[in-house]
C-alpha positions in Angstrom: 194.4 140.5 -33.2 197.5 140.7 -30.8 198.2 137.6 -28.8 198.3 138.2 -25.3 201.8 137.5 -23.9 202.1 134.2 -21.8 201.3 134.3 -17.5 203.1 130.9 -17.7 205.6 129.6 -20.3 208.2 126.8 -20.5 210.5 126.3 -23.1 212.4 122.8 -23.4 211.6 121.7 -20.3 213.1 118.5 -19.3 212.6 116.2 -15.9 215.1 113.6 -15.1 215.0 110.9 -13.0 218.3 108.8 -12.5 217.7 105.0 -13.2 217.4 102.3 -10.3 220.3 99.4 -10.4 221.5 100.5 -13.6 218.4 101.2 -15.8 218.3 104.1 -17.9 217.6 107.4 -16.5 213.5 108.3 -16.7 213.1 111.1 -19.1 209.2 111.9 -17.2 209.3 115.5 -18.8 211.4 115.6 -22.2 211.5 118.9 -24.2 208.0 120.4 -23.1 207.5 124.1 -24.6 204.1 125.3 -23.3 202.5 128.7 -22.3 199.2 129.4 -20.7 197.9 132.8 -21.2 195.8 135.0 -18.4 192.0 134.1 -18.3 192.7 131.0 -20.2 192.8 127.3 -19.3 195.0 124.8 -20.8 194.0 120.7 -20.8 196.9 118.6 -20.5 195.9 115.2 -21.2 197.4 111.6 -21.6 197.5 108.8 -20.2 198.4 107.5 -16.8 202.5 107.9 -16.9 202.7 110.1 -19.6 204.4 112.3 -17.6 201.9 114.8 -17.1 201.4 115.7 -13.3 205.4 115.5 -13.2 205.1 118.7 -16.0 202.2 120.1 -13.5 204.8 120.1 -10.3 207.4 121.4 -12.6 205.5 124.8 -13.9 205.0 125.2 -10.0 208.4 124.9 -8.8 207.9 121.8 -6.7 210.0 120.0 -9.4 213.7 121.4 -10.1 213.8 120.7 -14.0 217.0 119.3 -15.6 217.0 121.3 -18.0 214.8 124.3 -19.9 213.3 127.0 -18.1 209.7 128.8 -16.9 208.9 131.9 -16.5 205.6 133.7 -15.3 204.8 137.3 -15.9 207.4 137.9 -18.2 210.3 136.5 -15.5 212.3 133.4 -15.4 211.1 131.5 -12.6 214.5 131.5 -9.4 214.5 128.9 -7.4 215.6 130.3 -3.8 213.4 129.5 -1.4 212.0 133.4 -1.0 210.9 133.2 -4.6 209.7 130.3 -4.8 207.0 131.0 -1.5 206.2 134.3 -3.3 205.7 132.6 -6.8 203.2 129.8 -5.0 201.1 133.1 -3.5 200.3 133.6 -7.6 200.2 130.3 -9.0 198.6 127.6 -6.5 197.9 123.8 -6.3 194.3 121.7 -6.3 195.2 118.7 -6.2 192.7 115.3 -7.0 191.3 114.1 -3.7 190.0 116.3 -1.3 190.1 113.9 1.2 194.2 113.8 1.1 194.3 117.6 0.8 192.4 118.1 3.7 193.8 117.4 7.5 191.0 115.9 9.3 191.9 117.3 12.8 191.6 120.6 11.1 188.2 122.8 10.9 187.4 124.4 7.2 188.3 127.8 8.9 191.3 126.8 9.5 192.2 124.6 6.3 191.2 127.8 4.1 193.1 130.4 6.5 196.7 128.2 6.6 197.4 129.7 3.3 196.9 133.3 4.7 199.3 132.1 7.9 202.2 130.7 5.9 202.1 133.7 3.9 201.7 136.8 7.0 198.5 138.2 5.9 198.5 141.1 7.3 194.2 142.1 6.8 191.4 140.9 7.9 191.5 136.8 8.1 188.4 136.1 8.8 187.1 138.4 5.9 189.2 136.7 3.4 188.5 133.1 4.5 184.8 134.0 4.3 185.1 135.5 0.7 187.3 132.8 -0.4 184.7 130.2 0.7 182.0 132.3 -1.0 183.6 132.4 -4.0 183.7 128.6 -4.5 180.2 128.0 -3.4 180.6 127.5 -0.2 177.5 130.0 1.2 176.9 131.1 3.4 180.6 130.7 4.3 180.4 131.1 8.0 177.8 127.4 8.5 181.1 125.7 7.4 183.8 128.0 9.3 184.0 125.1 12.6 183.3 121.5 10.1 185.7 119.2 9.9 186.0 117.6 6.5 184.6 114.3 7.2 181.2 116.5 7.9 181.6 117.7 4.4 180.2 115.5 1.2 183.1 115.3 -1.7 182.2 118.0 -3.4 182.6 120.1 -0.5 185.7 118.7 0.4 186.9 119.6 -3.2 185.3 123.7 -2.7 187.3 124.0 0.6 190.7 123.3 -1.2 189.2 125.3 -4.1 188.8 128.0 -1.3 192.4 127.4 0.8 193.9 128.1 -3.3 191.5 131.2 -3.8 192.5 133.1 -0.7 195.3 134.0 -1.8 193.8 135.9 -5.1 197.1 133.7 -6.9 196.4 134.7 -11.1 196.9 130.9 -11.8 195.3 127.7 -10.6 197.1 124.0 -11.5 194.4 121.6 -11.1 195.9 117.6 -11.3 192.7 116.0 -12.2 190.2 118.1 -9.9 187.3 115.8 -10.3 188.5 112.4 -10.9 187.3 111.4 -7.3 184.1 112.9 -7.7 180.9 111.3 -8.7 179.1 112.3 -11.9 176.5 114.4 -10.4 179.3 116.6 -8.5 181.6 116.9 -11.5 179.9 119.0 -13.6 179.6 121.5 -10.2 182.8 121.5 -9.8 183.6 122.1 -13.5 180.7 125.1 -13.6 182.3 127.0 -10.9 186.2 126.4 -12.2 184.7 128.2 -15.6 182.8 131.1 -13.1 186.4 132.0 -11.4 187.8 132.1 -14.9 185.0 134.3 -16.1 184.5 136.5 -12.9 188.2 136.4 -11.8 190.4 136.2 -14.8 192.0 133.5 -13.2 194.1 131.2 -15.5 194.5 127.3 -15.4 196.2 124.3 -16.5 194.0 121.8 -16.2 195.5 117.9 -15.6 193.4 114.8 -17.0 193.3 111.9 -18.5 189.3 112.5 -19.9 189.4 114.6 -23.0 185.3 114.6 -22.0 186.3 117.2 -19.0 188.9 119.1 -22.0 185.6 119.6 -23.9 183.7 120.9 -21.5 186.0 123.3 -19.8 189.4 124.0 -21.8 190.2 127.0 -24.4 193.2 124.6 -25.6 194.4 121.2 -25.0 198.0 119.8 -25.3 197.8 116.0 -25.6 201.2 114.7 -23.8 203.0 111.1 -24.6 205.9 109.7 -23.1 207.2 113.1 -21.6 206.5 115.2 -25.1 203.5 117.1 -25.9 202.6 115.4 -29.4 199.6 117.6 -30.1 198.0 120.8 -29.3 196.1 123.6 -30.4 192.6 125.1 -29.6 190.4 122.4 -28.1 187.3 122.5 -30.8 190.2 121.8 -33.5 192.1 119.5 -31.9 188.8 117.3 -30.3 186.7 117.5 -33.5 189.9 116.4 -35.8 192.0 115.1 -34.3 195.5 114.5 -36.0 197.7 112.6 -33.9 197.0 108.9 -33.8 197.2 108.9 -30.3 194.9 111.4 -29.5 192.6 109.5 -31.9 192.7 106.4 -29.6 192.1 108.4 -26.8 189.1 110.0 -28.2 187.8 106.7 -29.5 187.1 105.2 -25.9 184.6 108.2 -25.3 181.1 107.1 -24.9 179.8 109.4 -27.7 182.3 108.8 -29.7 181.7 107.0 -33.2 182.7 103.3 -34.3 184.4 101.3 -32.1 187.3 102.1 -29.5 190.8 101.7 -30.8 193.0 99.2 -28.7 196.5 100.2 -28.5 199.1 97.7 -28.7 202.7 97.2 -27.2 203.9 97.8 -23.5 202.7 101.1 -21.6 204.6 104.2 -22.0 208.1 103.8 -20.2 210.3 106.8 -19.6 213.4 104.5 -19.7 213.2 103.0 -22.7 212.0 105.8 -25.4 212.2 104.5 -28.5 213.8 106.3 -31.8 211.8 107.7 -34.1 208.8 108.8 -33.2 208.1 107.6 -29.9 204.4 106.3 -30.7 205.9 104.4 -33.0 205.8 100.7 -31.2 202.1 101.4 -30.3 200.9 103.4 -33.3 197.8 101.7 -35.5 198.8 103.8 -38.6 202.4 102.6 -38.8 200.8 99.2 -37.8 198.2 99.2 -40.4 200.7 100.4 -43.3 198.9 103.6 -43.6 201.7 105.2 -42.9 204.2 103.1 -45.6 201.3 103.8 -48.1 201.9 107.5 -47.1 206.2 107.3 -47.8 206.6 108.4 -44.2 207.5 104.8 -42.6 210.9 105.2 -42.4 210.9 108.6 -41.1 208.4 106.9 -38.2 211.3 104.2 -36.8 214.0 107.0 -37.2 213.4 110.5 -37.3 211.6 112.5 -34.3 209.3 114.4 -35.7 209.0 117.0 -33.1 206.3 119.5 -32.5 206.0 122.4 -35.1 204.6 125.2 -36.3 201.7 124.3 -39.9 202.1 126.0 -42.2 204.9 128.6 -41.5 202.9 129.8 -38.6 205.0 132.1 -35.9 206.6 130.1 -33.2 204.2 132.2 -30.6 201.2 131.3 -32.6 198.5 129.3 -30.6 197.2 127.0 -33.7 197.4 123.3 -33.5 200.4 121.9 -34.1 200.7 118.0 -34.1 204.4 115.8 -33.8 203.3 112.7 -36.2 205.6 112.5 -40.0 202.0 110.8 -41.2 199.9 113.5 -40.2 201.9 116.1 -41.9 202.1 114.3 -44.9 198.7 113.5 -45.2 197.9 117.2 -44.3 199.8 118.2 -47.6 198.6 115.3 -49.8 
């Protein structure tokens, strides 16, 4: 079966930040390839820092990347302000609390409609608004048109930005961790009706988290992202039932299902300074620190060769299997 070309794609995408009183420059984004197809949804998880949500702003255009390039429907992405405002129409921003997202002087009406004002809709506002609310659960739409967010419990908060996205009809929705500020009973809601636009819609997403619980439950694939690099990815059942990558290991370990006992990373948090050679795991990594990885012949490869993110197996470059960036991996893969 044909693969369906990419909505959104970036190929060596890099985001720097010059240093502060002569530190290094922060590499937050450093040689990302990544593409999101139409009616699917994409988990990009890691850790606080990784440099994940800078990625996110970056496939949007609220970032300028350094270097690399994104393209959506087949075109580069410009980056004059007239293509940019026409670009957000089709790809749009949730962002992770409502509450921030939200102005509290302003009614739901108007929260949902600004979108349609920025952009001269030129139809029927009210109709739109109401079918926007509608369509994220908000029914019926017109008992919340004069509420003002603090009226509204969290969840609702979080269906009113859902809604202000939705009006538009964008073909692409960036959520940075949509339900982090939600509590339990709400999350799986909002999670429900994020799968119902996808179904009913075709609306693709890149969904932002640091719970590879929520990438279960809601994602097609999941790239796992450390210290600016995606360092594994492929379809989400592969990648979440066996795992390859040390790191997404540990980070499945601390799930409350998960078996044995959590794995505790060592060393200093990711710092997009200081990225060490080799593999940039390496100073935290519990396979190189266990001598797994010496028993294995790949050691020295670890401290000095990157290992990078490739293709298994001679697999096409624009095939969606997993790929992993770890020398021990690969080598245990063709043990």
């Amino acid at each position: 079966m044909t693969t369906p070309a990419p909505l959104l794609g970036a190929r060596g995408l890099h985001v720097t930040y010059p240093g502060r009183r002569g530190d290094a420059p922060a590499r937050a984004v450093d040689g990302v390839d990544l593409d999101i197809r139409p009616g699917e949804i994409v988990a990009l998880v890691g850790e606080s820092g990784c440099g994940k949500t800078t990625l996110a702003r970056a496939l949007l255009g609220l970032v300028k990347p350094t270097a690399g390039r994104v393209g959506f429907a087949g075109r580069p992405l410009e980056y004059t302000s007239r293509a940019l405002k026409a670009y957000r129409r089709r790809a749009q921003l949730v962002l992770q609390d409502p509450s921030g997202s939200l102005n509290p002087r302003h009614t739901v009406y108007d929260a949902v409609a600004e979108g349609l004002r920025i952009h001269g809709h030129r139809g029927d506002e009210r109709a739109a608004v109401a079918g926007a609310l509608s369509r994220a659960g908000l029914r019926p739409p017109e008992r919340f048109f004069l509420r003002y967010p603090h009226e509204l419990s969290g969840g609702q908060r979080q269906r009113v930005v859902i809604a202000g996205a939705l009006v538009l009809e964008p073909e692409l929705l960036v959520a940075d961790e949509p339900v982090a500020s939600l509590d339990a009973s709400v999350r799986g809601e909002i999670l429900a009706l994020l799968l119902r636009l996808r179904d009913e819609l075709g609306l693709a997403a890149l969904v932002v988290t640091h719970d590879l619980g929520l990438a279960w439950n809601i994602a097609d694939r999941v790239a796992v992202m450390y210290l600016g690099r995606i360092v594994e990815t492929g379809p989400v059942e592969q990648v979440l039932t066996a795992p390859r990558h040390p790191y997404t290991r540990a980070l499945l370990s601390v799930l409350p299902e998960a078996p044995g006992d959590p794995v505790v990373l060592s060393g200093e948090p990711p710092d997009p300074s200081r990225i060490p050679t080799g593999c940039r795991f390496r100073p935290r990594c519990p396979v190189l620190a266990s001598g797994e990885a010496d028993r294995a012949g790949v050691a020295e490869h670890c401290r000095t060769r990157d290992p990078g993110l490739s293709a298994e197996d001679g697999e096409p470059a624009g095939n969606d299997g997993p790929r992993v960036a770890c020398h021990w991996a690969r080598a245990a893969a063709s043990a």
